[in-house]
C-alpha positions as CSV (number, residue, x, y, z in Angstrom):
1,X,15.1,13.8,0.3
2,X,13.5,13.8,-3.1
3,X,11.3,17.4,-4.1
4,X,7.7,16.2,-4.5
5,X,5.9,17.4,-7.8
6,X,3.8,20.6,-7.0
7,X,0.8,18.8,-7.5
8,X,1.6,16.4,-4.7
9,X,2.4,19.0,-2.3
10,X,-1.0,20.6,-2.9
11,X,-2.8,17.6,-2.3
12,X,-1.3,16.9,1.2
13,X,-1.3,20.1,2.5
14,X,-4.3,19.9,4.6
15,X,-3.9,16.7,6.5
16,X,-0.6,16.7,7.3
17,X,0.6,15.2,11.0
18,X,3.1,14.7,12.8
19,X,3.7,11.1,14.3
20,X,5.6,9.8,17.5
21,X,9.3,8.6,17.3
22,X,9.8,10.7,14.5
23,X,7.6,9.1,11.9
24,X,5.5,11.6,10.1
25,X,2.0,10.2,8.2
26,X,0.1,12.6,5.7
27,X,-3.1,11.3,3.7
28,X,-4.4,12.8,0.5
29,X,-8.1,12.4,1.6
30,X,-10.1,11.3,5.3
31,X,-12.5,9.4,3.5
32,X,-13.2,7.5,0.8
33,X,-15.4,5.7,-1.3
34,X,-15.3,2.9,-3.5
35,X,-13.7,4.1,-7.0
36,X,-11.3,6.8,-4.9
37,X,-7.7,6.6,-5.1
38,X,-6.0,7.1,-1.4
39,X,-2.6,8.9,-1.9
40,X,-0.4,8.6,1.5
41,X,3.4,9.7,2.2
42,X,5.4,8.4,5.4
43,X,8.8,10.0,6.1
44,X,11.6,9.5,8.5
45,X,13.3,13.5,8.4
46,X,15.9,11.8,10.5
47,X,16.6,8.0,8.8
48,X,20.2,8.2,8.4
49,X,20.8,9.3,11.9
50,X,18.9,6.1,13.0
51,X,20.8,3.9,11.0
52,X,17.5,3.5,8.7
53,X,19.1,3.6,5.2
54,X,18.0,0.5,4.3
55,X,14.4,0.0,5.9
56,X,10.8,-1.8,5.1
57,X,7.5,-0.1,5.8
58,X,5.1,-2.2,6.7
59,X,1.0,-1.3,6.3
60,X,-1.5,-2.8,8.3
61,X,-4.6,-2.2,7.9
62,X,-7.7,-3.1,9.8
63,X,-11.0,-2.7,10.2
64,X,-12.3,-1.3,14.1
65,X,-13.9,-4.4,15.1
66,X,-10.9,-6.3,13.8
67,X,-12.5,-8.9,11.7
68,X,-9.7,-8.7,8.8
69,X,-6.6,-7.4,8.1
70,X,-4.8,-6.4,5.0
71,X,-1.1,-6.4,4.6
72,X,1.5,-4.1,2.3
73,X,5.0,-3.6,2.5
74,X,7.2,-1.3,0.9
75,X,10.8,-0.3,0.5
76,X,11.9,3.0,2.1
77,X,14.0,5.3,-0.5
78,X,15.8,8.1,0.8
79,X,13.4,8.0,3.8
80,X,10.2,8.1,2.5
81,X,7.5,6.3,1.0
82,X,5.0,7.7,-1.4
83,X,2.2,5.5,-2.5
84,X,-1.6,5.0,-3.3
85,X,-4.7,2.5,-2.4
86,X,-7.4,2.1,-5.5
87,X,-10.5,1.3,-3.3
88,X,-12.3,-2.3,-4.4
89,X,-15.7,-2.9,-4.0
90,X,-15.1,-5.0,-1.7
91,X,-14.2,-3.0,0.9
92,X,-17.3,-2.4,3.5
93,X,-18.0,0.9,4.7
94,X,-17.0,1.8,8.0
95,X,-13.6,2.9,9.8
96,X,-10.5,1.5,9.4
97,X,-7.1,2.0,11.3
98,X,-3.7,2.1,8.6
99,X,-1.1,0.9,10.9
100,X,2.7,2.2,9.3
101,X,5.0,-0.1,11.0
102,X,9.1,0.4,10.1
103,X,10.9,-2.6,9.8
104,X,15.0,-2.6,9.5
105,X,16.4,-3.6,6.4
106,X,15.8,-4.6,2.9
107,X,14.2,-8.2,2.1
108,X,16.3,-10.8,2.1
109,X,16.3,-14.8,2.5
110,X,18.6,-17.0,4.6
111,X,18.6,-20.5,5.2
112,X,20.0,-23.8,6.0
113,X,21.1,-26.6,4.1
114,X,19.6,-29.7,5.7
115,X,22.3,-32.8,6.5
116,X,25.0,-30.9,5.1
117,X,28.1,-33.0,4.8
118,X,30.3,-29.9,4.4
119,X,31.6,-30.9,1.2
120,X,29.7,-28.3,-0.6
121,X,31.0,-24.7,0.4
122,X,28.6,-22.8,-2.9
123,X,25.2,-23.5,-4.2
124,X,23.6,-21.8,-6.9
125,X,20.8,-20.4,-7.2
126,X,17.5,-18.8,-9.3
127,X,15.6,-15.7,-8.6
128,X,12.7,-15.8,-11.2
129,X,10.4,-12.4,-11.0
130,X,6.7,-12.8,-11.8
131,X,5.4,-11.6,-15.1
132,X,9.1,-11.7,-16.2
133,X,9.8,-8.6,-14.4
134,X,14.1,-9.9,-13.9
135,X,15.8,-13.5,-13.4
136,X,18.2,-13.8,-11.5
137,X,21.3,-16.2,-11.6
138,X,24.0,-16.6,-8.4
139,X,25.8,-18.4,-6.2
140,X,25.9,-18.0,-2.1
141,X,28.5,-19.4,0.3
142,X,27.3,-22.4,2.6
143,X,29.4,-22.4,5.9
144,X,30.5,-25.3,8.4
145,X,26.7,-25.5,9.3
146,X,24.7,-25.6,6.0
147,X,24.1,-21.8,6.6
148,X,23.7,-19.0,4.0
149,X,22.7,-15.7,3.1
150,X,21.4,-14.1,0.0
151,X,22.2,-10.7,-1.2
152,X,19.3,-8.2,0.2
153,X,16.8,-7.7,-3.1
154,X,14.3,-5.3,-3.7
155,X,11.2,-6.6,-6.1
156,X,8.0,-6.4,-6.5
157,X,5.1,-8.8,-5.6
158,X,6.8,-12.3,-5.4
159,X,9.5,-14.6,-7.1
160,X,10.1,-18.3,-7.7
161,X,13.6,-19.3,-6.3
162,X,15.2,-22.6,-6.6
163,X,18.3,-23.8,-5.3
164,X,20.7,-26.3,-6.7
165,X,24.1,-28.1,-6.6
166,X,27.3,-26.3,-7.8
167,X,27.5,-29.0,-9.8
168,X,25.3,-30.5,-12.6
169,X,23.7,-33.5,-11.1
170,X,20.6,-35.4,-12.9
171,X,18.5,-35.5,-9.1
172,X,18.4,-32.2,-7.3
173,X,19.7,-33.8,-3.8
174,X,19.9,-30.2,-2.2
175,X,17.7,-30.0,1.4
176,X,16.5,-26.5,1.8
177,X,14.5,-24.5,4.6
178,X,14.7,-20.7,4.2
179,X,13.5,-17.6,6.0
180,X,12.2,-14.4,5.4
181,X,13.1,-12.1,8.1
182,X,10.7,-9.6,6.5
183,X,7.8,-12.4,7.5
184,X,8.7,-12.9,10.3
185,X,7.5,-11.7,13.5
186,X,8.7,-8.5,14.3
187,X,8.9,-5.3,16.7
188,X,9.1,-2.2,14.9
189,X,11.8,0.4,15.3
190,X,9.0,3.5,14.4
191,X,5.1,3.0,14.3
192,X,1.8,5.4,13.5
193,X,-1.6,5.0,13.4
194,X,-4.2,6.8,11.6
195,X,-8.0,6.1,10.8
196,X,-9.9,6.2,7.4
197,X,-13.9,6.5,6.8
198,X,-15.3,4.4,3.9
199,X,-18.7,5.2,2.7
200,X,-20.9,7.8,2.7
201,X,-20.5,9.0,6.8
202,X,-18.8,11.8,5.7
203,X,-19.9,13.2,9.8
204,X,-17.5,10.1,11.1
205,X,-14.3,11.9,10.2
206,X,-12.9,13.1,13.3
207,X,-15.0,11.2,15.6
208,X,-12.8,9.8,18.7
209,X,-15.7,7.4,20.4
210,X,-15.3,5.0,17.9
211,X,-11.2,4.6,18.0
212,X,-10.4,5.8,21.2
213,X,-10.1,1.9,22.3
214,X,-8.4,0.9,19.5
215,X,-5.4,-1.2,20.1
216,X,-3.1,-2.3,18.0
217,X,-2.1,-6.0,18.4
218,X,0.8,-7.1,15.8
219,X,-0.5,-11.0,16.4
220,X,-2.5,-12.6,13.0
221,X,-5.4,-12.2,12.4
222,X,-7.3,-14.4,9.8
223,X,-5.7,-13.7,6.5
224,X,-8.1,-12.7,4.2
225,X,-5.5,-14.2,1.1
226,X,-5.8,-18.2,2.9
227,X,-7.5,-20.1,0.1
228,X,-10.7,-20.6,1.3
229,X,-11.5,-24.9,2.2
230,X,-12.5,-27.3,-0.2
231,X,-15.8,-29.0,-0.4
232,X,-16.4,-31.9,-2.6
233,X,-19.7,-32.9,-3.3
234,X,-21.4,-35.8,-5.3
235,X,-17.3,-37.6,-5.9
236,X,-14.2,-37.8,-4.1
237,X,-11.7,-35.9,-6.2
238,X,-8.6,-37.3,-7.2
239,X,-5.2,-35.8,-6.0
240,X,-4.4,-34.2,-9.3
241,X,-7.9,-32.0,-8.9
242,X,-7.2,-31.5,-5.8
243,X,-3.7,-29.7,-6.4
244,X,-5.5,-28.0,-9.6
245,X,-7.6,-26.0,-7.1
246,X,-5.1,-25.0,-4.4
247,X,-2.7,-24.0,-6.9
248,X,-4.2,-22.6,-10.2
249,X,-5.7,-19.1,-10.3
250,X,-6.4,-16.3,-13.0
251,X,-6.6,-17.6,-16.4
252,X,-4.5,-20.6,-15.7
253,X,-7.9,-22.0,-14.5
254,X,-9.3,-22.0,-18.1
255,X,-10.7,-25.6,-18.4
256,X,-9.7,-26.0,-22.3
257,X,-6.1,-27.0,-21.2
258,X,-4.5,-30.3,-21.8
259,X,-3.3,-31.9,-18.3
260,X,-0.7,-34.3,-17.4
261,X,-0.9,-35.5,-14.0
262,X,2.9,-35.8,-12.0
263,X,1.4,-36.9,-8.7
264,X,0.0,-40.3,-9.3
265,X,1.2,-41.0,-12.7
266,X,4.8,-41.9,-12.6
267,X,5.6,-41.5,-16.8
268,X,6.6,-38.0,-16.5
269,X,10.1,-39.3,-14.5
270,X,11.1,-41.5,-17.3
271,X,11.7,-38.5,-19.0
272,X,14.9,-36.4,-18.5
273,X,12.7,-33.2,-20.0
274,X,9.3,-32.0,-20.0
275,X,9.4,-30.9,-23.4
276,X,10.8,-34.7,-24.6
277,X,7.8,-36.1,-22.5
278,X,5.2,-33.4,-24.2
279,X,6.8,-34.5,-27.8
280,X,4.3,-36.9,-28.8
281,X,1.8,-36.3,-26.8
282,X,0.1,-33.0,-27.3
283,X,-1.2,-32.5,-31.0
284,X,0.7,-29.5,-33.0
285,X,3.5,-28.8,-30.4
286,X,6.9,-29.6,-31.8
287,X,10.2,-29.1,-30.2
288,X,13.6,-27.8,-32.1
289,X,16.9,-26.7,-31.2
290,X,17.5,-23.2,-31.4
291,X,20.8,-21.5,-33.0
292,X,22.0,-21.4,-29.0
293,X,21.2,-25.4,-28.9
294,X,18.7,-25.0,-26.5
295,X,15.3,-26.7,-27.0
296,X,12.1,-24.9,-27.6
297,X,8.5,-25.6,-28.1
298,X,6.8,-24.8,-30.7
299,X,3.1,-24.2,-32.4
300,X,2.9,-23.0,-35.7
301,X,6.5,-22.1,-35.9
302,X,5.9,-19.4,-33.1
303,X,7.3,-20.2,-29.5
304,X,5.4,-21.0,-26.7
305,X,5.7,-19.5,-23.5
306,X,6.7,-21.6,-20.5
307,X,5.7,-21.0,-16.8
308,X,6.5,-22.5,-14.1
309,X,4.3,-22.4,-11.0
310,X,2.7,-19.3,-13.0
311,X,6.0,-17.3,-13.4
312,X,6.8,-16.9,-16.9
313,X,10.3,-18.1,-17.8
314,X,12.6,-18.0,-20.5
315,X,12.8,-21.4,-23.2
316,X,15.7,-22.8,-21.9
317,X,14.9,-22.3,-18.0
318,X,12.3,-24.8,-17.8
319,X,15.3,-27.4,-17.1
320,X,16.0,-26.2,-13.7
321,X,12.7,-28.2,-12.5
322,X,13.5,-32.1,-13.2
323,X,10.6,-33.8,-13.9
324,X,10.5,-36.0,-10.8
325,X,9.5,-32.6,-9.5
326,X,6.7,-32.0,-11.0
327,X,2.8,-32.2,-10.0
328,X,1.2,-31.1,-12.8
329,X,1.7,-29.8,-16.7
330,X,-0.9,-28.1,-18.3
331,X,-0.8,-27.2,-22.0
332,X,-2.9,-24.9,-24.2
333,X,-3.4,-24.2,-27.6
334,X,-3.0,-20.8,-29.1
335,X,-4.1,-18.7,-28.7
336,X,-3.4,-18.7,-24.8
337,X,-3.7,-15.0,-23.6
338,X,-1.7,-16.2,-19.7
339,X,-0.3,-12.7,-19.0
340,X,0.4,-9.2,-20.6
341,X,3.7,-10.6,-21.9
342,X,2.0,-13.5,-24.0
343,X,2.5,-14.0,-27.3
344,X,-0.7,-16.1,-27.9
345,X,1.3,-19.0,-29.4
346,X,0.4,-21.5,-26.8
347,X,2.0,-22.1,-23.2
348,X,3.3,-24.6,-21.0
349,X,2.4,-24.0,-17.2
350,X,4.4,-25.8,-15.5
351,X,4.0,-26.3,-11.2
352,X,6.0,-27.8,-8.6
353,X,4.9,-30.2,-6.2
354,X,3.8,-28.4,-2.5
355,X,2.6,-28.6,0.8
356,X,0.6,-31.7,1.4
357,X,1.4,-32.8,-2.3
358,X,5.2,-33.3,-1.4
359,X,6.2,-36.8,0.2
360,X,7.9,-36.6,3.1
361,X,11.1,-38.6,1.2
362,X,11.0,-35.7,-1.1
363,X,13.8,-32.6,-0.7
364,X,12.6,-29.0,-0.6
365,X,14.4,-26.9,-2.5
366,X,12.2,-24.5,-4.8
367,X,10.3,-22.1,-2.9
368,X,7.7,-19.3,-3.9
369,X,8.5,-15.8,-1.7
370,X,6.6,-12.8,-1.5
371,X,8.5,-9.1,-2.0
372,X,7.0,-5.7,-1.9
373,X,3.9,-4.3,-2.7
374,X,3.0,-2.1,-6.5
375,X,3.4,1.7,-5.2
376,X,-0.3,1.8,-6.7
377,X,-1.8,-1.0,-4.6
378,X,-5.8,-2.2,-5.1
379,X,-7.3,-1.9,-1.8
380,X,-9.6,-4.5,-1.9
């Protein structure tokens, strides 16, 4: 087990306890306000005699009247977990149960080739990281039934993975469903609960009347991250606007972009590239071959950062998205601040068509999955 920094051991040291099955909690504080950091540590003292080595802790927490629920998940090193909840705003005052739920294994996706015809044992794949964090190139064997298994990964937040032919085809023909076994409904091997005051009722602490009843029940509640539903007033909103505000968020809302519409408008799959279709079309944005021979965009002789569904990529990894693929470009001019890794010389934001947007002739086989939780989570 690792030694904790001095510090650290200080600040636990009065709220220490010890949990059922094994599973021992500690929090740095009983209550909080907004604008406090909450420090916690789990530990399994006995994870390699239950075959826990590789294991997920999962953190529910809820409010008492169990109106919402927020979700984190983390990877267990060397049987413990040490992490931290910035407290938002938004976060009502009251008392809240944090549910620590341990989950066998690492993250990892399987799936199923759809109408495999067994002619294909390999597929390769891409594992793209956001905010460039890692890209990932492999292969995974496909058996007798379109099955397969990726290697177990550990990453942070979520990654854009898309699946294609061993071979280099024009059309992406692959059929995909996947699963996350970590999102999937689960009973937990090792489980503790214990209660947190937000606000200013400093007297709450301690107080059993009001958790006493609390039960835990692992079903869904509403999740506070659904988009919320659309409503159009004064015009019906075309397809292409529609998409725009399921699927854009952040700063890739900015309404000073240039938009070319992959839904209705079939001139994008003429093309066999996006950046031969943008040529042309979008003032001040020139393509070139670079000394590798791959093609890159351009604005004022600085190169411009490509994304695809939000996920920055590098130049030449746009190509793994055919433009028959494609629901939506948007362009903007420098200087186009997208990320922390921008270099404000423009960007191309590329998305994939999704959900209701994909036509049921259409193959799935690019998919957006969600990993761990930052070790210094915002609570909010």
């Amino acid at each position: 087990m690792r030694c904790l920094p001095l510090f650290f051991v200080f600040l636990f040291a009065g709220f220490t306890a010890q949990a059922a099955d094994s599973l021992q909690v500690t929090f740095s504080k009983r209550a909080v306000r907004y604008g406090d950091t909450l420090d916690f540590r789990c530990s399994l003292p006995y994870f390699s005699e239950s075959k826990l080595t590789s294991a997920t802790l999962n953190v529910w927490v809820e409010d008492l009247d169990k109106k919402r629920r927020w979700k984190f998940r983390y990877p267990i090193i060397d049987g413990e977990v040490l992490g931290s909840f910035a407290i938002g705003n938004t976060i009502p005052d009251g008392r809240y149960a944090f549910n620590f739920l341990v989950q066998r294994g690492f993250f990892k996706v399987s799936g199923e080739v759809k109408d495999h015809d067994k002619k294909e044992p390999v597929i390769n794949y891409i594992m793209i990281l956001r905010n460039k964090k890692g890209t990932y190139f492999d292969k995974t064997t496909v058996n007798e039934d379109g099955v397969f298994k990726l290697k177990s990964t550990v990453f942070e937040d979520s990654a854009f993975v898309l699946f294609t032919p061993a071979k280099k085809v024009k059309n992406n023909y692959l059929s995909i469903k996947i699963e996350t076994p970590l999102d999937s409904v689960f009973t937990p091997v090792l489980s503790a609960t214990r209660y947190i005051t937000v606000g200013d009722d400093i007297a709450a602490v301690g107080k059993k009347n009001d958790t006493g009843s609390y039960v835990f029940q692992p079903a869904d509640l509403t999740d506070p991250s659904t988009l919320p539903g659309v409503t159009v007033v004064g015009h019906f909103k075309k397809r292409i606007e529609q998409y725009d505000e399921m699927y854009s968020s952040g700063l890739f809302k900015r309404n000073d972009a240039i938009v070319f519409d992959g839904l209705d408008n079939d001139d994008m799959s003429r093309y066999t590239n996006i950046l031969t279709f943008l040529q042309g079309k979008v003032p001040g944005l020139s393509i070139e071959t670079d000394a590798n021979g791959v093609e890159v965009a351009k604005w004022r002789k600085e190169i411009v950062d490509i994304y695809i569904d939000e996920f920055r990529v590098d130049a030449a990894e746009y190509n793994f998205v055919p433009p028959t693929e494609i629901a939506m470009i948007k362009v903007f001019r420098p200087p186009a601040q997208l990320s922390g890794l921008s270099g404000g010389a423009g960007a191309i934001a590329i998305y994939t068509k999704k959900g209701d947007f994909v036509s049921n002739r259409q193959n799935r086989h690019n998919f957006i999955v969600r990993g761990y939780s930052a070790f210094d989570s915002a609570w909010k």
